[in-house]
Wavefront OBJ file of the C-alpha trace (Angstrom):
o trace
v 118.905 108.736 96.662
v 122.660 108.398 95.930
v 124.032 106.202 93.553
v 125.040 102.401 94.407
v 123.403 101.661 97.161
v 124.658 98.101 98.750
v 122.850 95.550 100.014
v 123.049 95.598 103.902
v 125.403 92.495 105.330
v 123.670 90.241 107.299
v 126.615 88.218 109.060
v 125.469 89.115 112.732
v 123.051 87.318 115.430
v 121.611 90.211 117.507
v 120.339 93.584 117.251
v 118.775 96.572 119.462
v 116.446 99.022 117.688
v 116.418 102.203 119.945
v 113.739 104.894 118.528
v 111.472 107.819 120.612
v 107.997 106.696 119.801
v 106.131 103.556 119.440
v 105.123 103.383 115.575
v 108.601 105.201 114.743
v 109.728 101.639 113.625
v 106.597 100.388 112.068
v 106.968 103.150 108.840
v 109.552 101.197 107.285
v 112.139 98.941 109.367
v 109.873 96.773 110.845
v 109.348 95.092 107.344
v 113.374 94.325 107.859
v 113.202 93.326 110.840
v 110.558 90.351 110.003
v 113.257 89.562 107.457
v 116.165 89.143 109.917
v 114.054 87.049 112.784
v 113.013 84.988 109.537
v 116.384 84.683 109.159
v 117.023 83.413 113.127
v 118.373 86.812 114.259
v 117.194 88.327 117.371
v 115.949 91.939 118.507
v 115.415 94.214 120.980
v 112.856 97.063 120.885
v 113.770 100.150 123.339
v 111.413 103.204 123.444
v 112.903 106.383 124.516
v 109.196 107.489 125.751
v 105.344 106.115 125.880
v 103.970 108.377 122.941
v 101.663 109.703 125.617
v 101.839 112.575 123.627
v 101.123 111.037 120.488
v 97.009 111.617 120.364
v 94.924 114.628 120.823
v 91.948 113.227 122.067
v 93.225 110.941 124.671
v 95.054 111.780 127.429
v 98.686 111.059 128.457
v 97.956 108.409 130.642
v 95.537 106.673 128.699
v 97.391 107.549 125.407
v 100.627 105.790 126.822
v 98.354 102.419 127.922
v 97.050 101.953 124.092
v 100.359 102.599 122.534
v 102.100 100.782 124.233
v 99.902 97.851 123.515
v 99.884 99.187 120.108
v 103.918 98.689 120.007
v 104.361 95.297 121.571
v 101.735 93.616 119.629
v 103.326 95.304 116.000
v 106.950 93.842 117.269
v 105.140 90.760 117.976
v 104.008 90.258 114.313
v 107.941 90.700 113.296
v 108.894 88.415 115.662
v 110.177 90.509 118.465
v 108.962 89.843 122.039
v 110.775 92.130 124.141
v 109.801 95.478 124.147
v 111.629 97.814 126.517
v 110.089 101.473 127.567
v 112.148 104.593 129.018
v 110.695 107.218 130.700
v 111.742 110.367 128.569
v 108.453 112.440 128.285
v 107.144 112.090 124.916
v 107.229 115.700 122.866
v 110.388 116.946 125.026
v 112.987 114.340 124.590
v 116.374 116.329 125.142
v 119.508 115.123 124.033
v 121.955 114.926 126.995
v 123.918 112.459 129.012
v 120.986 111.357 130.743
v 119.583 109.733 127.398
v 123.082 108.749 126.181
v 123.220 107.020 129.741
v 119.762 105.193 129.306
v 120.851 104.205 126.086
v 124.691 103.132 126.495
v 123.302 101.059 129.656
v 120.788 99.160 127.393
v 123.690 98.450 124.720
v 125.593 96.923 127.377
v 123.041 94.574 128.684
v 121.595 93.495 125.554
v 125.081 93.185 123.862
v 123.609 93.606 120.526
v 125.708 93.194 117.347
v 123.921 95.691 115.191
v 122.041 98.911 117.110
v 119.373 100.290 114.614
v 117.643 104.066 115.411
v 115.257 106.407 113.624
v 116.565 109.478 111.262
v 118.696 111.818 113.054
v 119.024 114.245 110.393
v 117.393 117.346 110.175
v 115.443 116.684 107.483
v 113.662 113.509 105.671
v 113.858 112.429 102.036
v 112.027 115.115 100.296
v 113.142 117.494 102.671
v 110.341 117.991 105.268
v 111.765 118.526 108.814
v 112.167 116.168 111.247
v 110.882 116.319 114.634
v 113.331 116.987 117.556
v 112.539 113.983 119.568
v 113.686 111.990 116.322
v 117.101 114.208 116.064
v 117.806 113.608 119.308
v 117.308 110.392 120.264
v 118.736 109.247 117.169
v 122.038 111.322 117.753
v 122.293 110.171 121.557
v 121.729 106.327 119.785
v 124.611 107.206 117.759
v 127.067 108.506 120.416
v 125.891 106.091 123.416
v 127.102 102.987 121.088
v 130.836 104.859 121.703
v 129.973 104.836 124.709
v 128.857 101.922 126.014
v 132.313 100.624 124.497
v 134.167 102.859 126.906
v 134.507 101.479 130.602
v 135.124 104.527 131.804
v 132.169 106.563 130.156
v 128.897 105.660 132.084
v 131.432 103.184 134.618
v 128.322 102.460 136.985
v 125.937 101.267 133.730
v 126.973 97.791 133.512
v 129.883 95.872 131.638
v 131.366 97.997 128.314
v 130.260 96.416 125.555
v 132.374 97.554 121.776
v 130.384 94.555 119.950
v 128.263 96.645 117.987
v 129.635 96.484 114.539
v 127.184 98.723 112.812
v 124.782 101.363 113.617
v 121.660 101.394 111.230
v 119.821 104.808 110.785
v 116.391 104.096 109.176
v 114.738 106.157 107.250
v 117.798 109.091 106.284
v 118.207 111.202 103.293
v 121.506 110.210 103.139
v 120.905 105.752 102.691
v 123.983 103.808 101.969
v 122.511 100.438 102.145
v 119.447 98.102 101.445
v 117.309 95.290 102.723
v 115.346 93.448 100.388
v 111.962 92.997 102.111
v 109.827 91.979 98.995
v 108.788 88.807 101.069
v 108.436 90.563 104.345
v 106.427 93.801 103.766
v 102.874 92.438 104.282
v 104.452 91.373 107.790
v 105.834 95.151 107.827
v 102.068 96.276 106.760
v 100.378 94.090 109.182
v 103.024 95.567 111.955
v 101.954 99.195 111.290
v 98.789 97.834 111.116
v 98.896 97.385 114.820
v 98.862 100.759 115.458
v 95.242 101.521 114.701
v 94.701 104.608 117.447
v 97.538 106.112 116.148
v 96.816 105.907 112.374
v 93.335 106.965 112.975
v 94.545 109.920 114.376
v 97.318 110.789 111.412
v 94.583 109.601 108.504
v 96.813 107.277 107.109
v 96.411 103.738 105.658
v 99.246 101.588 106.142
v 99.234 99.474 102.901
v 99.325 102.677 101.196
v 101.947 104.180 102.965
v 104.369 101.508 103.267
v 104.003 100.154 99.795
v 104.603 103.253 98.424
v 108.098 104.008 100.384
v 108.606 100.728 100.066
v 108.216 100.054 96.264
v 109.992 103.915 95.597
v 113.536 102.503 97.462
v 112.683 98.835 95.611
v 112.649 100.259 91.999
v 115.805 102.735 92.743
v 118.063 99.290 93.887
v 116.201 97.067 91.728
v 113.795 94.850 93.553
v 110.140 95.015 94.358
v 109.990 96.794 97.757
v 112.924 97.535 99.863
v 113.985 99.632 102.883
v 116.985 101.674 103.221
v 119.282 102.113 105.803
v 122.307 104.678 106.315
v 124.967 102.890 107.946
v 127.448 103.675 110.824
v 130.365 102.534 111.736
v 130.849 99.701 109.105
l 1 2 3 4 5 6 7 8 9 10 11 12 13 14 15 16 17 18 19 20 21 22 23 24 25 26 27 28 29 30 31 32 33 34 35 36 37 38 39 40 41 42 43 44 45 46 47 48 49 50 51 52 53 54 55 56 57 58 59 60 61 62 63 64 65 66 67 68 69 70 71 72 73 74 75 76 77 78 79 80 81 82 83 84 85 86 87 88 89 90 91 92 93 94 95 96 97 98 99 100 101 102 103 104 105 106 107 108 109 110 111 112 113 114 115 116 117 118 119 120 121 122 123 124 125 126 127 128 129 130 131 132 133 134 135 136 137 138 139 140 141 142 143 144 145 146 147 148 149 150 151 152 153 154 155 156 157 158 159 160 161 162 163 164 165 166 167 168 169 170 171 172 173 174 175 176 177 178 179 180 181 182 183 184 185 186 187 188 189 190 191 192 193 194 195 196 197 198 199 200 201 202 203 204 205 206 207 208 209 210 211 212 213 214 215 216 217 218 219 220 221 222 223 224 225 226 227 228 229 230 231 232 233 234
């Protein structure tokens, strides 16, 4: 990580968290999330697809009913009750104006102050590569908060809306900021937790997971577990 990492501000009300899958949240800003509805914020969930590709031995249809489930009842243990799906296939998620579209339309009708979105980089911390459904609907999460301030980019997708004061891309190589979620991970655990078709699938144990990540970023900024955030537009 780079050195002097700040802690993320936390003057703002609302916020949109736009990733591809459902459990794409759950590995790490979830945990910040409990913190800010704690805290009286509100959020948004939007998935750019089902994750009916998500599981080998289930098919799509089926596969998209149980994660789906899977991702509305993890937001629900953060405090988030609205949970949004698009209809970008999961696996093949292209980044184009159709997604930017989706994407800038849900910006303007949620009018969110702060848009968060999965890694777009090529590459995660330690420098294993990241997916292209990640890439691109975290690049198209970027650019579609430009352009949902622009009337006359996407003019037939509701109201422009230039409120968003920061962008929030969890999970980069390349963090700027923190969030303290010492007293919110078991929430963040019990959130990933949710997924159990999905971790069954990966072999991976939650607690494990997350308080590893978690407690790595904590000990680099100095608290007990924290999650990291690169941050846009600032």
């Amino acid at each position: 990580m780079p050195d002097g990492l700040a802690p993320l501000p936390e003057d703002w009300e609302l916020g949109l968290a736009v990733v591809a899958h459902p459990d794409d949240l759950e590995y790490g800003a979830a945990a910040a999330i409990a913190r800010w509805t704690a805290r009286g914020k509100r959020f948004t969930y939007l998935l750019a697809t089902h994750g009916e590709a998500g599981i080998d031995a289930l098919e799509p249809s089926e596969c998209a009913r149980v994660r789906e489930a899977e991702e509305r009842a993890g937001a629900a243990v953060v405090g988030v009750d609205a949970v949004e799906f698009l209809d970008h296939p999961d696996g093949l998620v292209e980044y184009g104006t159709p997604l930017r579209r989706d994407i800038a339309r849900a910006i303007r009708r949620h009018r969110p102050h702060v848009v968060l979105t999965i890694n777009h980089r090529d590459s995660w911390p330690g420098g294993s590569f990241n997916m292209a459904d990640h890439r691109h609907v975290g690049l198209a999460v970027i650019d579609a908060v430009r352009d949902a301030g622009n009337c006359w980019v996407f003019a037939d997708a509701g109201e422009a809306w230039s409120g968003v004061r920061m962008t929030l891309v969890n999970a980069s190589p390349f963090p700027t900021h923190f969030v303290d979620v010492t007293d919110t991970l078991e929430r963040g655990i019990a959130s990933l937790e949710c997924h159990r078709a999905y971790l069954a699938h990966v072999g991976q144990e939650a607690r494990s997971w997350l308080t590893s990540s978690a407690g790595s970023a904590g000990r680099f900024v100095g608290v007990p577990y924290a999650t990291t955030f690169e941050v846009l537009g600032l």
